[in-house]
N, C-alpha and C positions, 0 to 999 in steps of 0.2 A: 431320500438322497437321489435316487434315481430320479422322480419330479425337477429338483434342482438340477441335476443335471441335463434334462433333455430344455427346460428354460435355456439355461446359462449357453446349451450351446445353439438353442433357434435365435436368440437374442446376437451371439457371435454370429454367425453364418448370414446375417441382416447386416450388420456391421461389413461385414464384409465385401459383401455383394454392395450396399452402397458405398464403399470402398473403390470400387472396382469402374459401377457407373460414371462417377466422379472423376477420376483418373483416367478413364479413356476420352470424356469426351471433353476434359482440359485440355489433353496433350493433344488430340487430333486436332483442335480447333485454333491454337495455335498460327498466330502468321509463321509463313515460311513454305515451302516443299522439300519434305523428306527425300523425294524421288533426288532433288536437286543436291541435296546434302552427302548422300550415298552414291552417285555416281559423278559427282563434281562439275565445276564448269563449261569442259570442255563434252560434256556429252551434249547428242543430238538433239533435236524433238521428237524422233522417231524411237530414243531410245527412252527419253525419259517419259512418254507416252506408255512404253509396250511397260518398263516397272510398276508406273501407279498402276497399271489394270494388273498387273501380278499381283503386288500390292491391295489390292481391293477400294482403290481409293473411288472408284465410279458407283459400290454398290450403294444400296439403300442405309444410311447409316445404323437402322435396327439390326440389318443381316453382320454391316461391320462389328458392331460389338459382341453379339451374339457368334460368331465364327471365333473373332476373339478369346472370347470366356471359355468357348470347349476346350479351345487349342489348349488354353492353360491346363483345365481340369486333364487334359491329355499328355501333360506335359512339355508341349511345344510352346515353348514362349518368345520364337522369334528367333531373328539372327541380332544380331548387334552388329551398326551401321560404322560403330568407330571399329573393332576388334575384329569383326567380320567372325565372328562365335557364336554357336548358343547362346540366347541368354543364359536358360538352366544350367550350361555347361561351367559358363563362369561364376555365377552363382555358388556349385557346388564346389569351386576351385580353391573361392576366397571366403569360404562360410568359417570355416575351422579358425582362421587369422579372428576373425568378430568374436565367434563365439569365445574361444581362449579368451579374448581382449573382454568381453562381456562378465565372464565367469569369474575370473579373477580380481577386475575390480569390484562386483559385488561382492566377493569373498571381504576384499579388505575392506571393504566403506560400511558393509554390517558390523566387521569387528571390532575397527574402530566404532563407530557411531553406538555400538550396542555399550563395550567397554566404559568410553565416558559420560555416556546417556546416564546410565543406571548409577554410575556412581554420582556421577553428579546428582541427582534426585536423591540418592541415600545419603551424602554430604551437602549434602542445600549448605550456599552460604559458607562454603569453605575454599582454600584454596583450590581445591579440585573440582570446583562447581565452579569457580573465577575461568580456571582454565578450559575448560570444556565449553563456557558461554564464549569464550575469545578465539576455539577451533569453530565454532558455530558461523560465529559471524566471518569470519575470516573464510570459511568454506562458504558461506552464502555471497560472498561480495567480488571474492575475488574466479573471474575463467578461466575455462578448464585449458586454452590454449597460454596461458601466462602461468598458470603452474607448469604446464611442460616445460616451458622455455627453461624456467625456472629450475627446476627437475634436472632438465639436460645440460646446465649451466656447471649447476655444481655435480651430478655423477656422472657428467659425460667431460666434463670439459675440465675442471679443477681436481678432484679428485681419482676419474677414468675409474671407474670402478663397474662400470653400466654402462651398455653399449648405448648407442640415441636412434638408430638405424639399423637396418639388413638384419631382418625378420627372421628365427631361425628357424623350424620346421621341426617339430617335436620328436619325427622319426630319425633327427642327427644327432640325437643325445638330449635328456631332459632338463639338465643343467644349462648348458648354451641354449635352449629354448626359452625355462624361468628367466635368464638373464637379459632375452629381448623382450621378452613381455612384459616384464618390472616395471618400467618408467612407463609407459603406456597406461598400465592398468593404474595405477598411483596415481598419476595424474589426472586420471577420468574420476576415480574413485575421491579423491578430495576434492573435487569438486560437487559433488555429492553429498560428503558426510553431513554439510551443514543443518540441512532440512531434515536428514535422518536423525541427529541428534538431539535437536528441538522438539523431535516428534517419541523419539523415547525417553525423553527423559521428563517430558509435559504428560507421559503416557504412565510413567513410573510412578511419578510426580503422586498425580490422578489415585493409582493403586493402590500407594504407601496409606494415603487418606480415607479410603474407604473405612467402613464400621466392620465389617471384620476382620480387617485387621488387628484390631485392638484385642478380639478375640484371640486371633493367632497371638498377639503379646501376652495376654493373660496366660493362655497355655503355656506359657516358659518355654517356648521351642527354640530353638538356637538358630539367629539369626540367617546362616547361610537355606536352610528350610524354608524359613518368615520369607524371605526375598526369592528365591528360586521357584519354591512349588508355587505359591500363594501371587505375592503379587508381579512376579513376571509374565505370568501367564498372562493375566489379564492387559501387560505394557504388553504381550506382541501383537494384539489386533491391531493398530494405528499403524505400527509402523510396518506391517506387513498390507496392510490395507493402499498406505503409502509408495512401498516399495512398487507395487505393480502400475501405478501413475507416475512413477519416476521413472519408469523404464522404458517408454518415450521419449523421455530426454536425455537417458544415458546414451541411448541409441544416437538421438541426433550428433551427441559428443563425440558419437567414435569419427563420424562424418570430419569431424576436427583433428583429431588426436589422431587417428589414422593417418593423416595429412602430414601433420604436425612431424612423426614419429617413420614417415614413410612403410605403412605397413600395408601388404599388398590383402586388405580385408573388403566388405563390403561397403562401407563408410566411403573406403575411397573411389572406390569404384561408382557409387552413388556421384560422387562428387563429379566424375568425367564423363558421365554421363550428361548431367547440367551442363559441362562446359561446353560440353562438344553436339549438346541438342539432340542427343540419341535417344529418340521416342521410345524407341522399343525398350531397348535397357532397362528404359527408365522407368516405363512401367510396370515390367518385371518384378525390378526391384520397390517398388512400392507395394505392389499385391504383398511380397515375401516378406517386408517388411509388415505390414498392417495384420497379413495371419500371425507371425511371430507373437507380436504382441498382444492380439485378441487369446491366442492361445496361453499365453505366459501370465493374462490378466486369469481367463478360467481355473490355470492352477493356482493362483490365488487366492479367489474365492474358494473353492474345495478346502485350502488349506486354512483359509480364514475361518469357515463353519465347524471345521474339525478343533480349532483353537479355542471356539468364544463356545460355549454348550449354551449359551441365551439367546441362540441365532434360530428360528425357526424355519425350515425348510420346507413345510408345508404348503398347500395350495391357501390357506386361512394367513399367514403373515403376510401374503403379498409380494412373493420374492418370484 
């Protein structure tokens, strides 16, 4: 295990580092001048002369990125050009709004997607395997900004039952917090379930069929055993394998739904960044974004290997 794990994380920390490469010298090469952006029209040449050289924009471009990189590892990642902030500062401001936003719809898009997966595959061919292929597609075709709308249509606006807007902050109470995060997380989340569904219940599918199962029949075990110990186990590798490649794209969703939902998270913040050209920002939030996810793919793996015992961890499998 330990082998795997010193792989899994020299392999991430590469990932990253070209991560990092990538993103600095897209955003610096860029047409435009930041110097110009940040102190606007009406400044001098003598002004916007003395920022680029604050700025470092005259050095060698190895020392600009290299200076860069520390700052990060230092935790200095800039001011931000629209906000006039830390980056880190805001970062850490709007993390808690994502993650909430993150946590919850993975909460429901597993329950869902696990719930009609498996039954669907233990009912093949019944009404409940009709329905569960018709959430499939329905969650694969249709985006995750039309489900909000949608979402906010009927629990914000016909029925009022669900706020659509104005964020609450978990330390005002946990109920007026669940109530702003609902539609957000729902919406994100079924736009999701689709691919997770198809992927457990093709996974279940798979399980039900294997030749030992038939063993476990012979044994006369009682079903809820047959399906739970036996072949569930072996349906969570895909769609945990899965889940860590969709979490890229849930991420990009929040960049929507955060919009969509006015939630003051990372997504959106992302977003005004883009709009407003804010280099720095912006590639703050791309490093935090990319370790996020290298980091969230590693506890996948770990948890994938702890799941499947036919997974070799050794230096001889190749991993």
């Amino acid at each position: 295990m330990l082998n795997f794990l010193l792989r899994r994380s020299i392999s991430s920390l590469i990932v990253i580092l070209t991560v990092t490469v990538i993103t600095f010298f897209i955003l610096n090469w860029l047409p435009g001048d930041p110097a110009l952006l940040i102190l606007g029209l009406e400044a001098n040449p003598e002004q916007l002369e003395s920022l680029r050289e604050t700025l470092g924009f005259y050095q060698p471009w190895y020392q600009q990125y290299f200076s860069w990189l520390i700052n990060l590892t230092k935790g200095d990642w800039g001011q931000s050009m629209v906000f006039g902030e830390e980056v880190l500062t805001l970062v850490i401001q709007r993390l808690p709004v994502s993650l909430s936003l993150t946590f919850f719809s993975v909460f429901i898009a597993l329950a869902i997607s696990f719930t009609l997966g498996i039954w669907s595959a233990i009912k093949k061919n019944s009404w409940i395997d009709l329905f569960s292929r018709s959430v499939m597609q329905l969650g694969m075709a249709i985006p995750s900004f039309w489900i909000a709308l949608i979402l906010m249509i009927i629990f914000g606006a016909w029925l009022k039952v669900l706020p659509t807007s104005d964020f609450v902050h978990p330390s005002e109470g946990f109920l007026p917090f669940l109530k702003s995060i609902l539609l957000p997380s729902l919406a994100l989340a079924l736009a999701e379930v689709g691919v997770l569904i198809r992927i457990v219940r093709s996974s279940m599918l798979t399980a039900l069929n294997e030749d030992y199962m038939e063993m476990v029949a012979i044994r006369g075990l009682p079903n809820h055993i047959k399906y739970v110990k036996y072949a569930l186990r072996d349906a969570l590798v895909a769609p945990i394998t899965v889940l860590g490649v969709q979490l890229a794209k849930l991420i990009a969703g929040t960049v929507v739904i955060e919009s969509v939902f006015a939630l003051p998270g990372i997504g959106r913040l992302l977003l005004v960044a883009v709009e407003h050209r804010d280099i720095i920002l912006l590639q703050g939030l791309i490093i935090f974004i990319t370790v996020f996810i290298v980091l969230v793919n590693l506890l996948m793996d770990i948890i994938y290997s702890y799941i499947d015992p036919r997974i070799k961890l050794d230096k001889e499998a190749g991993i």
